[in-house]
C-alpha positions as CSV (number, residue, x, y, z in Angstrom):
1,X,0.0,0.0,0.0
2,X,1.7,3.7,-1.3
3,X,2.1,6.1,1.4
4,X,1.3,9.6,0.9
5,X,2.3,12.6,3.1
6,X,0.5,15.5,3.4
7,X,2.9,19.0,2.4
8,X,1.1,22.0,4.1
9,X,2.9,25.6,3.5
10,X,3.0,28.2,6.0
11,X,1.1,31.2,5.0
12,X,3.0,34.6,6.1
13,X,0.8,36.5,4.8
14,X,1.0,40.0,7.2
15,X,4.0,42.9,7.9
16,X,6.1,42.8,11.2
17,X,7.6,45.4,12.6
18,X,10.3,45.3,15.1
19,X,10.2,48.4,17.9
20,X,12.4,49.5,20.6
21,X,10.8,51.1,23.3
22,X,12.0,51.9,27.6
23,X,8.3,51.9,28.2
24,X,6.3,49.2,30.0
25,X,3.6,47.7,27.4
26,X,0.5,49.5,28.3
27,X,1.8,52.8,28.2
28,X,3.1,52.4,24.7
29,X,-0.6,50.9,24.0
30,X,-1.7,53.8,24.7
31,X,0.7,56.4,23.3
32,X,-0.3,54.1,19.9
33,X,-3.9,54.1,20.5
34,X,-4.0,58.0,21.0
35,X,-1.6,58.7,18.0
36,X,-3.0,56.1,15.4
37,X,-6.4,56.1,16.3
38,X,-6.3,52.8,17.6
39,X,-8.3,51.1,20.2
40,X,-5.7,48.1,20.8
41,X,-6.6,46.3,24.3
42,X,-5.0,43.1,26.0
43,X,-5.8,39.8,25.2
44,X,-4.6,36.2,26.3
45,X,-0.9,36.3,26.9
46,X,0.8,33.9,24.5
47,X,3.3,31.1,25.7
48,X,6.0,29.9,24.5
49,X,8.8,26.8,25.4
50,X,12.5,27.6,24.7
51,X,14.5,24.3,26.1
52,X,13.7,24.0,29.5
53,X,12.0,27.9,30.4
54,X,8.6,28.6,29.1
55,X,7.6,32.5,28.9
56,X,4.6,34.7,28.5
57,X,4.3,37.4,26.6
58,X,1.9,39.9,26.7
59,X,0.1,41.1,23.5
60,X,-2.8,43.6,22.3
61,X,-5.0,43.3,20.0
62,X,-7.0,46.3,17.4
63,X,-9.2,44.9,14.8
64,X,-10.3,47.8,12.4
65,X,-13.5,46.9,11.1
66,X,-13.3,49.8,8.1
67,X,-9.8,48.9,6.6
68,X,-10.1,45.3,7.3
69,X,-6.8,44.5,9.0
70,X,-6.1,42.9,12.6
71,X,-2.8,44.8,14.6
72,X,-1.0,42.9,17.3
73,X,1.3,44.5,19.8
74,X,3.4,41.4,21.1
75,X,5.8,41.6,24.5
76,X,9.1,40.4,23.1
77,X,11.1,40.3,26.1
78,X,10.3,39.3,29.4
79,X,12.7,38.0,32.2
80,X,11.7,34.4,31.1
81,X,13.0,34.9,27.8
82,X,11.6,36.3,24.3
83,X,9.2,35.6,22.0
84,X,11.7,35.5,19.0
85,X,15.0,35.0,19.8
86,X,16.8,36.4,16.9
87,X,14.8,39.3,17.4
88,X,16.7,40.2,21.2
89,X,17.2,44.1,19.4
90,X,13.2,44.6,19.4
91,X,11.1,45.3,22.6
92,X,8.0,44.9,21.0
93,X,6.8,43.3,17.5
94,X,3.6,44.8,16.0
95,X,1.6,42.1,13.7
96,X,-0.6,44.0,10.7
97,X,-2.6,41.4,9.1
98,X,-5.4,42.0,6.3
99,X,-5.8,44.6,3.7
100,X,-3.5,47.2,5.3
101,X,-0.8,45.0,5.1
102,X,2.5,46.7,2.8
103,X,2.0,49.7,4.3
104,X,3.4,53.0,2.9
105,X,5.7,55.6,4.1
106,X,3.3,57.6,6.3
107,X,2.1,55.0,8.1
108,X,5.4,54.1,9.4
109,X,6.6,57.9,10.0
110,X,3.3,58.6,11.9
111,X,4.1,55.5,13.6
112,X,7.6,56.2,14.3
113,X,6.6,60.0,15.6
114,X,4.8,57.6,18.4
115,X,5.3,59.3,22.0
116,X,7.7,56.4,23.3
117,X,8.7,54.4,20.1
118,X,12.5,55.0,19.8
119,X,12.9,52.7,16.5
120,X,10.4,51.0,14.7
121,X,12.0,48.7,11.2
122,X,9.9,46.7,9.0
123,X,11.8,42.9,8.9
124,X,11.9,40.7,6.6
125,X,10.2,37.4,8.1
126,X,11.3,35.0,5.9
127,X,14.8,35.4,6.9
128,X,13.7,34.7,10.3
129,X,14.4,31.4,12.2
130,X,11.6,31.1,14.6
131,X,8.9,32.9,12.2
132,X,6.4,29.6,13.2
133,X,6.0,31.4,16.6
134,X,4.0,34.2,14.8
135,X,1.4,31.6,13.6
136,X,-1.2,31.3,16.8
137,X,-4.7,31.3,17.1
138,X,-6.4,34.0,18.7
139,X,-8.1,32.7,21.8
């Protein structure tokens, strides 16, 4: 009897941003909220297990119901560990999924003008080693 396996692909289909910021997480929520005319609020912290430590990170969520798009505000470090590893540089990594996805200059000056944002860089996830951790279900 043939045996058959089953190839699923990853779909990656959203922009990540890496930010540095000194700030604790919900006063950068709402330095965001008030400059992007967001209404991001805190969800279900996610886990996750790196060798023997397993960490929480905190995250926010904004769904805008007229453009369509879902933004996520995830805690990259904590004293546990961090989210993405290869991403130590980043305090925070902001998740834009749906139509708004690719977006232009402004966005990202208006969002690097942010009271509290010191850096904000778009990366490039499919350079990144432990891009699986950004695929999790809402809960």
């Amino acid at each position: 009897m043939p045996i058959y396996t089953l190839e699923i692909e990853d779909n990656y289909d959203f922009d990540l941003i890496g930010i540095s910021s000194h700030e604790k997480d919900y006063r950068l929520v709402w330095a965001m909220n008030k400059r992007m005319l967001w209404r991001m609020a805190r969800i279900a912290e996610i886990s996750v297990s790196q060798k023997d430590v397993t960490s929480l990170h905190g995250q926010f969520r904004f769904e805008h119901p007229i453009e369509q798009t879902v933004i996520t505000l995830i805690d990259n470090k904590t004293q546990d560990g961090y989210f993405m590893q290869e991403l130590q540089q980043f305090d925070y990594l902001l998740k834009i999924e749906g139509e708004r996805k690719n977006c232009d200059d402004a966005f990202y000056k208006k969002l690097r003008s942010t009271p509290f944002v010191l850096t904000a860089f778009v990366l490039q996830i499919d350079k990144l080693k432990t891009k699986q951790n950004l695929l999790y279900e809402y809960r």
